[in-house]
C-alpha positions as CSV (number, residue, x, y, z in Angstrom):
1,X,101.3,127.9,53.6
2,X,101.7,126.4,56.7
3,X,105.0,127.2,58.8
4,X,107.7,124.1,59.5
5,X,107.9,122.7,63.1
6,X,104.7,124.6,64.2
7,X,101.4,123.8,65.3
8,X,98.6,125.4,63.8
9,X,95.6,126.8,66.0
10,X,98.4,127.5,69.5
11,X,98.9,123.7,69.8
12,X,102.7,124.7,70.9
13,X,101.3,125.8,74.6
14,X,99.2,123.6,74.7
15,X,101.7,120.8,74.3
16,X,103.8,122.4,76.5
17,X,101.2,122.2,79.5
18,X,100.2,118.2,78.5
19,X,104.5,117.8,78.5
20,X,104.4,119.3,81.9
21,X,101.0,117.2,83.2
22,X,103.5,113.9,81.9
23,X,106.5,114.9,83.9
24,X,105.0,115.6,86.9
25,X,102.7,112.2,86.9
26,X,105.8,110.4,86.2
27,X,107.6,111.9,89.3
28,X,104.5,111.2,91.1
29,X,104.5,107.3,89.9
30,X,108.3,107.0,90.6
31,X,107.7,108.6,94.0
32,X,104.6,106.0,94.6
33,X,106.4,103.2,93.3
34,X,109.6,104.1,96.0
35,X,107.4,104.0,98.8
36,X,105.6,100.8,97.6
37,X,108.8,98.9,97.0
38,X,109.2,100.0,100.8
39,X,106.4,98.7,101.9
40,X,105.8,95.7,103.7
41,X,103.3,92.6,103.0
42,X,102.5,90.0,105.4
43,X,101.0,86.8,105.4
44,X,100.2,83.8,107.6
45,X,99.4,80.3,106.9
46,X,98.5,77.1,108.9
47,X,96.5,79.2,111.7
48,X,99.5,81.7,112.2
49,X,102.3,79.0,112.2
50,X,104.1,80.2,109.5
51,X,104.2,84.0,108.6
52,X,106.2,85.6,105.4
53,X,107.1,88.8,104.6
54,X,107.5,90.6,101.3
55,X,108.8,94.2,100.1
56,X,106.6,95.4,97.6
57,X,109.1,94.8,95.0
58,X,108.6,91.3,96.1
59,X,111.4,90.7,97.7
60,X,111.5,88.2,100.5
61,X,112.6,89.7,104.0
62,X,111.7,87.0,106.2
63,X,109.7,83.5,107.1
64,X,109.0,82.9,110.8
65,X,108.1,79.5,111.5
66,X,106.4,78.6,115.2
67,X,108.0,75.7,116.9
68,X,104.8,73.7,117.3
69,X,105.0,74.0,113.0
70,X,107.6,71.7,113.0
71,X,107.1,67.9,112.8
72,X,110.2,66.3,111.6
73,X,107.3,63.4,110.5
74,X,105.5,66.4,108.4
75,X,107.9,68.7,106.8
76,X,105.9,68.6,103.8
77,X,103.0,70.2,105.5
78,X,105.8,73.1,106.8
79,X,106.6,73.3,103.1
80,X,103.3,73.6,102.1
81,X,102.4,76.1,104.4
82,X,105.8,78.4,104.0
83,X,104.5,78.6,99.9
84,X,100.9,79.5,100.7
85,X,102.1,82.5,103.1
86,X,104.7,83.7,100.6
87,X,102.5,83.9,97.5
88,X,99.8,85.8,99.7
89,X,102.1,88.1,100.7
90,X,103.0,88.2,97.1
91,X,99.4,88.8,96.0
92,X,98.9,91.6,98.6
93,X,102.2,93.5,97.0
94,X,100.5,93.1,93.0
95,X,97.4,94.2,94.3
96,X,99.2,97.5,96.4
97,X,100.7,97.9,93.0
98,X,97.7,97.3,90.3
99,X,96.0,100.3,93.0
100,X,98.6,102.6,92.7
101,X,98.7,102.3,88.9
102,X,95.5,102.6,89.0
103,X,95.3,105.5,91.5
104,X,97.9,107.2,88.8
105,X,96.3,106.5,85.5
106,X,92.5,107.1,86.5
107,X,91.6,103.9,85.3
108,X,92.8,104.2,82.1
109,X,94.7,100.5,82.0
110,X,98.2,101.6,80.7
111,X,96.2,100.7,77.1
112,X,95.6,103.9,74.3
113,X,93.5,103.2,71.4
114,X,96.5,104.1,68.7
């Protein structure tokens, strides 16, 4: 008759070691993602004109525009070319942060089979 609560076999240690493995990659992932989110991402657009900034939590933290970007005739074009820098410094932070999840997980994709 088997005993209530217990693992046959030992499993008990052994789940204590894979509980163990969990906690201390998940202090290693909240560590990683800390200094990611400090990290900064930047991006220029229109041949340096315009340059953005991100946090790798993707948080803006600045645009700087060169004068000679300003055409009051154009200010589409300035539009234009503050979105393209943003949302590559945007990419550069998912991609920081799809390699450190990766790093972490060993390439298993954050999928199980169960």
């Amino acid at each position: 008759m088997a005993k209530r609560g217990g693992f046959p076999g030992g499993m008990p240690g052994n789940m204590n070691n894979l509980m163990k493995q969990a906690q201390r990659m998940q202090r290693q992932m909240e560590e990683s993602q800390k200094e990611l989110e400090a990290k900064e991402f930047t991006a220029k657009a229109g041949g340096g004109a315009v340059e953005a900034t991100v946090f790798g939590n993707k948080t803006l933290k600045s645009v700087t525009i060169s004068p000679e970007a300003v055409d009051p005739d154009d200010v589409e074009m300035l539009q234009d070319m503050i979105v393209a820098a943003v949302n590559e410094a945007m990419k550069q932070a998912d991609e920081a942060n799809g390699a450190m999840i990766g790093k972490m997980t060993g390439g298993l994709g954050g999928g199980f089979p169960f």
